[in-house]
BALOKOL-494232 format. One record per residue (C-alpha): x, y, z negated. Coordinates in pm, 1 decimal. Each point is the difference from the previous one (the first is absolute). Last residue first. Layout:
REM residues N
[[X Y Z]] ...
//
This chain:
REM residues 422
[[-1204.8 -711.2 -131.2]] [[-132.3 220.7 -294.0]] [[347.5 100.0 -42.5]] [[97.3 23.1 311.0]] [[-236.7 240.3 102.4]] [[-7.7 197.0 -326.3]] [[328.4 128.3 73.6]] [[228.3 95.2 -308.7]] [[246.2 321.8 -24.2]] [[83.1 -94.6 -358.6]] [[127.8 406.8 9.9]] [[-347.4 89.5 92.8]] [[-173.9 -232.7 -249.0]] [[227.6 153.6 -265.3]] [[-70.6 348.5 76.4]] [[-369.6 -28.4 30.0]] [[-25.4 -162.6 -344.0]] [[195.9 298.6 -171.1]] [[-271.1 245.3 -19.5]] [[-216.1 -259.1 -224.7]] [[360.8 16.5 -257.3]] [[199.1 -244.8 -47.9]] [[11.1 -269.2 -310.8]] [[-101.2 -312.3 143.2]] [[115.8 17.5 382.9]] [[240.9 -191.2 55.8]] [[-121.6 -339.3 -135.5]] [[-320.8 -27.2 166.8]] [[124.7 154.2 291.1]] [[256.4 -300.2 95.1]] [[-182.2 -217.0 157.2]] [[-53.8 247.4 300.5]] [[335.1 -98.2 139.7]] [[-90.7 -342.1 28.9]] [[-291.8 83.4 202.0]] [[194.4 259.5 218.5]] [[266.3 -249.7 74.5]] [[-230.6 -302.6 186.2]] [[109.7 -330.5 -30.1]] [[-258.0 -69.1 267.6]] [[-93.8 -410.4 4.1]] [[-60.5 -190.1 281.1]] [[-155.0 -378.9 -11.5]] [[-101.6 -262.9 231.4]] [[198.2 232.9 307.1]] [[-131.4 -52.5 385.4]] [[176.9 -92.8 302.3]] [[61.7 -353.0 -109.7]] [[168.4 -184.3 -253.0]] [[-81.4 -41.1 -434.9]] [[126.1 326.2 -36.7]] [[15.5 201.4 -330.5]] [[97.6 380.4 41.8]] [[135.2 269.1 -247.7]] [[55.8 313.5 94.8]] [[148.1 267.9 -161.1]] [[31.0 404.4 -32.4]] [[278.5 98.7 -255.2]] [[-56.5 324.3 -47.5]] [[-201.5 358.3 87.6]] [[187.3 57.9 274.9]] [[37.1 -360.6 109.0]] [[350.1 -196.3 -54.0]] [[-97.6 -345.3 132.9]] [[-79.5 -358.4 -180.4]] [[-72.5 -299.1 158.3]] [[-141.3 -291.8 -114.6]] [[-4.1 -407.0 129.3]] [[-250.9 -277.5 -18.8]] [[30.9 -286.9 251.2]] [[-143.9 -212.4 278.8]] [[108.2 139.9 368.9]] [[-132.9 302.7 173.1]] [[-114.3 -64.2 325.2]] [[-71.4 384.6 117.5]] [[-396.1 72.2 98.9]] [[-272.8 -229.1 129.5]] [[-177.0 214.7 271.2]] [[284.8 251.8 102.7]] [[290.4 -165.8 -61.9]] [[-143.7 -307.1 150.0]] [[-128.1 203.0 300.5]] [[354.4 169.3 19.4]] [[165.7 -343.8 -10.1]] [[-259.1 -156.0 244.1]] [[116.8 264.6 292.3]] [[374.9 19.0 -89.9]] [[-4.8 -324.1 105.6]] [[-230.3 4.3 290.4]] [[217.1 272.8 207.0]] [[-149.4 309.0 227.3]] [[-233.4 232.4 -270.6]] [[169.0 -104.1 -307.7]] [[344.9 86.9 130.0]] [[-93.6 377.7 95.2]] [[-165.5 45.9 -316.2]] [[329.4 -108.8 -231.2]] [[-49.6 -294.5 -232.4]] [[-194.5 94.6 -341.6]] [[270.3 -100.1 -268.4]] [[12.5 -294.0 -188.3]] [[-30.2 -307.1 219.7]] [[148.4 249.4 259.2]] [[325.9 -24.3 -170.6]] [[244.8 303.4 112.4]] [[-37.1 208.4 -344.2]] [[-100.1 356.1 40.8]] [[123.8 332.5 7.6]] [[287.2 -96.9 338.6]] [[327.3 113.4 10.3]] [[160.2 356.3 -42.2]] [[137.4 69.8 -330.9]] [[-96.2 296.0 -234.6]] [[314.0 105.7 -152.0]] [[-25.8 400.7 -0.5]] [[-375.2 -48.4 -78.0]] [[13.0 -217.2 -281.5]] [[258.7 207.5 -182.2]] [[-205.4 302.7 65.2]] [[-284.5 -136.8 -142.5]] [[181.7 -158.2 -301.6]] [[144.6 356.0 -110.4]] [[-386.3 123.4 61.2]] [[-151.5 -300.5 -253.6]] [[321.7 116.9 -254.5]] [[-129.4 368.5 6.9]] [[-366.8 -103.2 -27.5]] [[79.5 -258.9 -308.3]] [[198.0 327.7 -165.7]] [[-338.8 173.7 -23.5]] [[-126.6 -315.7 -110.6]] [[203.1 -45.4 -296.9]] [[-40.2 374.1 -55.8]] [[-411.6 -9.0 -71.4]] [[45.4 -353.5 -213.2]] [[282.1 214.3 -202.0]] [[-250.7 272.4 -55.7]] [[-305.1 -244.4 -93.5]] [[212.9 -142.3 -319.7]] [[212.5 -300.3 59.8]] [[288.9 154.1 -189.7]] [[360.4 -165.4 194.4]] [[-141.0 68.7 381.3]] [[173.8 -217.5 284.7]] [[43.7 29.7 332.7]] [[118.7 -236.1 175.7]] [[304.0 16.1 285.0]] [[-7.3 -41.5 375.2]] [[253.0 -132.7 230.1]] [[-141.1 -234.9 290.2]] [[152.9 -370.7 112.5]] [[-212.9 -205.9 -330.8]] [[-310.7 210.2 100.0]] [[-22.3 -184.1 384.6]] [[-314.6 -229.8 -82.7]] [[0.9 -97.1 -344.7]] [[208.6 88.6 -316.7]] [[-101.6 -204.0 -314.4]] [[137.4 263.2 -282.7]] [[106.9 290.8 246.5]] [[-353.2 49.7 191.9]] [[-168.7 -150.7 -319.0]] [[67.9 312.8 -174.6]] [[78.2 -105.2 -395.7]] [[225.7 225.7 -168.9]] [[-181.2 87.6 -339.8]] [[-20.8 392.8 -134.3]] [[-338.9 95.3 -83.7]] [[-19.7 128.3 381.9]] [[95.8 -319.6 138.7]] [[-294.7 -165.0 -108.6]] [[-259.1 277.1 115.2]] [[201.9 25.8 317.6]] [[-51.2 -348.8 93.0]] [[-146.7 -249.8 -249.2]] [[-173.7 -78.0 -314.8]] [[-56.7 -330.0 -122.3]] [[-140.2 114.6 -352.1]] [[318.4 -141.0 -195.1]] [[216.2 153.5 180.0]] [[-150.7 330.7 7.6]] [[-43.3 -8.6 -368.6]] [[319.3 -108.3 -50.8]] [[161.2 307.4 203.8]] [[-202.2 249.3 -176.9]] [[-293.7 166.4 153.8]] [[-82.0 379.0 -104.2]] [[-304.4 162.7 132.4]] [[93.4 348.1 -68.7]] [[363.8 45.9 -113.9]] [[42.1 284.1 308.4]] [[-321.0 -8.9 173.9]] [[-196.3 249.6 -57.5]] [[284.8 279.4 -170.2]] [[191.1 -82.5 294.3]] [[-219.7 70.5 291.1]] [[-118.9 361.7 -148.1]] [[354.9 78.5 -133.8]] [[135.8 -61.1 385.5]] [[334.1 -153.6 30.8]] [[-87.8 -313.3 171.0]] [[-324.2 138.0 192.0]] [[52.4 312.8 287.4]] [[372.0 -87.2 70.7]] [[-43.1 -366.7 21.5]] [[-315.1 77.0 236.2]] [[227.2 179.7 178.3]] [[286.3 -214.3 30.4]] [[-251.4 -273.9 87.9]] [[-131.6 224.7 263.0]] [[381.2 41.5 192.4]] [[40.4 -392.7 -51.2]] [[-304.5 -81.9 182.1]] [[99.8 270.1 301.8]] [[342.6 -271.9 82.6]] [[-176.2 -304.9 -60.8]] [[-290.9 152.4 264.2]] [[332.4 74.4 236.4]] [[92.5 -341.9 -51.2]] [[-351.2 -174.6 106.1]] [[-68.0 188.4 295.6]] [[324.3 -101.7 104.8]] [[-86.2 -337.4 -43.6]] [[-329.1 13.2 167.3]] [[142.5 162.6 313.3]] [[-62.9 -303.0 223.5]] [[-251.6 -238.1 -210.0]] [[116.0 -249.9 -259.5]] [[-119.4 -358.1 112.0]] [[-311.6 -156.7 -49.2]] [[-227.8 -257.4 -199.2]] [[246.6 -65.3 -238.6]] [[197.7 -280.3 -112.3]] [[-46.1 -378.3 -93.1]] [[-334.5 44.8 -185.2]] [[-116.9 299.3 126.1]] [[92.9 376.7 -140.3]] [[-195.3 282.9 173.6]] [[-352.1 -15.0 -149.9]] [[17.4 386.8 -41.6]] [[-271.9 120.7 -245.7]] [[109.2 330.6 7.8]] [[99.7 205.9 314.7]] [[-94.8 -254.1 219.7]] [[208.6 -120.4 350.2]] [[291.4 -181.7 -151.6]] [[254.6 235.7 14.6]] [[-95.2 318.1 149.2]] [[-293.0 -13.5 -235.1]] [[266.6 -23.3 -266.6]] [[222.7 256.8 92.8]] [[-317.7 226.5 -8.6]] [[-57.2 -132.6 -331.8]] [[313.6 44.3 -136.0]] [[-62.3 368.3 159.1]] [[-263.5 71.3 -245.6]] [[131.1 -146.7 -298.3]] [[229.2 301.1 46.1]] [[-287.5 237.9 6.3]] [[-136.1 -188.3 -291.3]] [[325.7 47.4 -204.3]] [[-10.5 374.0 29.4]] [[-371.8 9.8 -38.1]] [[-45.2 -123.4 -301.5]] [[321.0 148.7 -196.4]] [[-179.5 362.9 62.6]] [[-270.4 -150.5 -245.4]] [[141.9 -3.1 -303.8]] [[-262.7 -41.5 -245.6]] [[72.5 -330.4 -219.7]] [[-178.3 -225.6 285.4]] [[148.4 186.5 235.5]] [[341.0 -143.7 -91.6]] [[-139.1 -346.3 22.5]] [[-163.1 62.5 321.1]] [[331.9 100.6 145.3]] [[181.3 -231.5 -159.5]] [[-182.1 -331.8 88.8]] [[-28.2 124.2 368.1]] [[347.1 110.2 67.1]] [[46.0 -326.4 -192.9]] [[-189.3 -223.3 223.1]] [[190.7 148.6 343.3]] [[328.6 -50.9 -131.5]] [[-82.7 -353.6 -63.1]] [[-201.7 -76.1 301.1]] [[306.5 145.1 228.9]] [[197.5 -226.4 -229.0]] [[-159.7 -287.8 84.9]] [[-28.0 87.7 363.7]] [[341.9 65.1 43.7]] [[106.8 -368.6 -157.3]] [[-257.8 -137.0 198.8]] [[164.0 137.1 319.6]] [[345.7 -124.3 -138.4]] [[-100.2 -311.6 -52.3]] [[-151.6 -24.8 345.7]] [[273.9 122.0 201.6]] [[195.0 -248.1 -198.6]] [[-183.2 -322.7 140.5]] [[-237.0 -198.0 -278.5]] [[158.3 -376.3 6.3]] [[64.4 42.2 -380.5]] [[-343.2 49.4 -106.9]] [[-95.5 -307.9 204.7]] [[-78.2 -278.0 -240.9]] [[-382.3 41.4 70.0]] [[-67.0 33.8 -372.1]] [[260.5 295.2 27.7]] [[-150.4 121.8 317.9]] [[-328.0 36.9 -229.4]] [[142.6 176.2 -271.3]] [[188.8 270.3 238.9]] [[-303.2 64.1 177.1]] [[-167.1 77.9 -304.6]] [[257.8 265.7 -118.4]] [[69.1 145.1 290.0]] [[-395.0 78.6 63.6]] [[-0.1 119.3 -300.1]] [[334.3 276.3 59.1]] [[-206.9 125.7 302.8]] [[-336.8 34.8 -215.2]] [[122.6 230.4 -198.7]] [[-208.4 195.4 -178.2]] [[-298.3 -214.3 74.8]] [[196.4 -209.4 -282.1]] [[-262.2 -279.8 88.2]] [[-186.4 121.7 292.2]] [[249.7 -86.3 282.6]] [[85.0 -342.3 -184.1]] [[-360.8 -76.0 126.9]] [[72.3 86.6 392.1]] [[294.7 -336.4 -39.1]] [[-249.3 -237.2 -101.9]] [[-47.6 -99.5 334.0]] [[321.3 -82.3 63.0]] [[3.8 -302.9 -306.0]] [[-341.2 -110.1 141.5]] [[-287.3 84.7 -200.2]] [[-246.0 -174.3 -235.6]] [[253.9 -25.1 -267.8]] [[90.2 381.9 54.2]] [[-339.2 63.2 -113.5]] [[42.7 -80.4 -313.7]] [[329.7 163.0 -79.7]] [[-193.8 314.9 139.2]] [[-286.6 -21.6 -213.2]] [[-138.2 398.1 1.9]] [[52.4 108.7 -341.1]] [[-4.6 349.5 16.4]] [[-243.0 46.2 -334.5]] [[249.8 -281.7 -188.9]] [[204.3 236.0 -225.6]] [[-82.8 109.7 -352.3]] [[274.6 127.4 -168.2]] [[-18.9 31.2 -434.1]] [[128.4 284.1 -122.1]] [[6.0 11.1 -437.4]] [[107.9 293.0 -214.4]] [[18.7 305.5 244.0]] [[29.1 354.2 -195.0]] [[-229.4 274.9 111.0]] [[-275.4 -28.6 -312.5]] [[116.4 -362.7 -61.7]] [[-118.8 -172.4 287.9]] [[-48.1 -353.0 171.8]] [[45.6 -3.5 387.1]] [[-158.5 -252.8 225.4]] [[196.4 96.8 323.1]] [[-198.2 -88.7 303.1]] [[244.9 -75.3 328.5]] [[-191.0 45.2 330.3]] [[331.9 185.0 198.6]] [[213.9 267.2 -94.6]] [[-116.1 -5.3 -418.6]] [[47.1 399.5 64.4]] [[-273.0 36.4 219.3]] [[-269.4 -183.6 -179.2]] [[-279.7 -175.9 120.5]] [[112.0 -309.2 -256.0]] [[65.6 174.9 -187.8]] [[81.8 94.3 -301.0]] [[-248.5 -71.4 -257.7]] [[7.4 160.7 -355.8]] [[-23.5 -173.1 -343.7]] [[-55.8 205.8 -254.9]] [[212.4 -22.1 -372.4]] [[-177.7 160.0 -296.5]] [[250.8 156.3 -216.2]] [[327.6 -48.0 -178.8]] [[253.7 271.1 -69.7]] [[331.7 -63.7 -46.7]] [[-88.5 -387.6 101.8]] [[148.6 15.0 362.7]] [[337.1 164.0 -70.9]] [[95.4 -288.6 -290.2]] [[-102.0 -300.2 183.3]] [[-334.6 -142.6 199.6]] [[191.5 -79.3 305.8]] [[353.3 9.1 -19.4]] [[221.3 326.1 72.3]] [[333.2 -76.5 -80.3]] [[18.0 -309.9 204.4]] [[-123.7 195.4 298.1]] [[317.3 156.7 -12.6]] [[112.6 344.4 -47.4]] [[240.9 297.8 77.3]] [[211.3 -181.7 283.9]] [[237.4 242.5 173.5]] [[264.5 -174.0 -170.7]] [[-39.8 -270.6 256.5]] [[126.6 202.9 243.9]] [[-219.2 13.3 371.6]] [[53.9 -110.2 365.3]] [[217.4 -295.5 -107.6]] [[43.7 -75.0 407.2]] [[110.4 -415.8 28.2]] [[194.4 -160.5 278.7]] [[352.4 161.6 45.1]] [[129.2 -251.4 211.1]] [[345.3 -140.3 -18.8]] [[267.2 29.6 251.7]] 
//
């Protein structure tokens, strides 16, 4: 039987205007001429979500040049992953999207065992645990992302609904991996423990409350005349211009193209679970706001599917040249002994070779690429982080609006300066 795969959450005929039609410096913008000001947004600003500054250029209210300036988080991780083993690094992927640090820690791990040449020896218990963890992080980072975003144009109720529910990911994540947020669970060739008794019905009956809140926050925002009027045809981005700018994850899919790398290069266990993408067919703020509404739904779908066919078997790979050997056998046999100090001391033998790996984050398409020239320790890493990609667009998108607009679009862009400034 064939899948249903993609969710058109919105008629094109809805559309009442393209960027296109409103180019800088045209028509609308000359009626009546003036000084222009520039103003500085950020970057201590609560609506920029993080240490973005916004150069903006104005026309009385009316933006006519944004220019991003990002680099005031930079903190060198891709440097300092040179002078690190490849486990080591693993706490750093925390603080990228430090809204979900569960689905970087996937991400990385799954890079490396690729250079290793053992992403396919990864038992299914595993998979599937990574697979819940992703999509815990998803569901968790657009609770977040919409209930900021919705306060950020005045509705505040919104902000605590999806916080309480953030909430209890959290407590199913300190159950998990022994931190509520940066969790340093994933290690190359597994992770660091098994699910705990009563986690996974923990787990369903917070799938089963989630869904209640995001029918009330859909309730409270996607027919309200407040919500629509801000962001319905505000912050328009067509489907070229998202192309073309390298966008990815819900801000692609919500101007209408299919790409979600969980169905275009399937990893882990994806390829065996049914889930279908979203898609907006405007690429204003609204549709960005209901292609991750739908995201949450299709996250908790693959959360139940997970946990009716999680496996038994072990979480990590049986190859103690990878893998820390179990305590018990590194305390009474010599073998497992030098392994764990080698592990330990030196890090994974990773072989010659460059290779990249691209996962379905939140906020997009996080990669990694590594250069190895042997050893424990990478020559090069580079973050192909989503949020900095994303961010390219604002130049273009926002000629034309209104001052009032600009915390609209950065809410439905739903960036994180962490990665970004990586």
């Amino acid at each position: 039987m064939e899948r249903q795969e993609i969710i058109v959450i919105r008629e094109p005929a809805a559309r009442a205007a393209d960027a296109s039609d409103h180019p800088p410096g045209g028509e609308e913008l000359s009626v009546l001429q003036g000084d222009s000001m520039v103003l500085n947004m950020g970057p201590s600003h609560p609506a920029t979500h993080g240490v973005l500054r916004l150069v903006l250029e104005l026309d009385g209210e009316i933006i006519t040049r944004v220019t991003p300036e990002i680099g005031y988080l930079h903190r060198g991780d891709e440097k300092i992953a040179e002078n690190m083993t490849y486990t080591q690094f693993i706490p750093y992927t925390d603080r990228l999207d430090y809204l979900a640090p569960l689905a970087n820690n996937v991400a990385y791990a799954l890079a490396v065992e690729k250079l290793l040449g053992i992403d396919r020896q990864l038992p299914l218990r595993c998979q599937f645990i990574r697979v819940i963890c992703c999509e815990l992080a998803r569901v968790s980072s657009h609770l977040l992302g919409l209930g900021s975003y919705a306060m950020d144009v005045g509705a505040m109720t919104v902000f605590l609904h999806t916080f309480t529910e953030r909430e209890k990911i959290h407590n199913l994540c300190e159950a998990l991996t022994g931190a509520r947020f940066t969790t340093s669970y994933t290690r190359i060739g597994g992770v660091s423990r098994d699910i705990p008794p009563g986690w996974t019905d923990q787990c369903r009956q917070f799938c089963r409350e989630v869904l209640i809140t995001i029918g009330e926050v859909d309730q409270m925002l996607t027919r309200n005349r407040i919500w629509v009027d801000r962001t319905r045809d505000v912050g328009v981005i067509t489907r070229e211009a998202a192309i073309d700018h390298g966008l990815t994850g819900p801000n692609l899919r919500g101007s209408g193209v299919n790409y979600d790398v969980r169905k275009a290069h399937p990893y882990l266990v994806y390829d065996q679970l049914d889930f279908e993408v979203p898609l907006g067919s405007v690429g204003d703020c609204y549709d960005r706001y209901l292609v991750r509404m739908e995201e949450m739904r299709q996250s908790v779908s693959l959360l139940h599917q997970c946990l009716d066919r999680l496996p038994e078997g072990p979480v990590s790979v049986g190859d103690g040249k990878t893998v820390l050997p179990a305590k018990d056998k590194v305390l009474t046999r010599m073998e497992e002994l030098i392994h764990h100090f080698l592990l330990v001391t030196q890090g994974v033998n990773a072989p010659p070779g460059e290779v990249y790996f691209g996962a379905e984050n939140p906020k997009g398409e996080l990669g990694f690429y590594i250069n190895s020239r042997g050893g424990g320790t990478p020559y090069r890493l580079k973050i192909r982080a989503p949020s900095f990609a994303n961010l390219s667009i604002l130049p273009q998108m926002m000629p034309g609006l209104m001052l009032s607009d600009v915390v609209a679009v950065l809410g439905s862009i739903d960036f994180v300066m962490g990665e970004c400034d990586r």
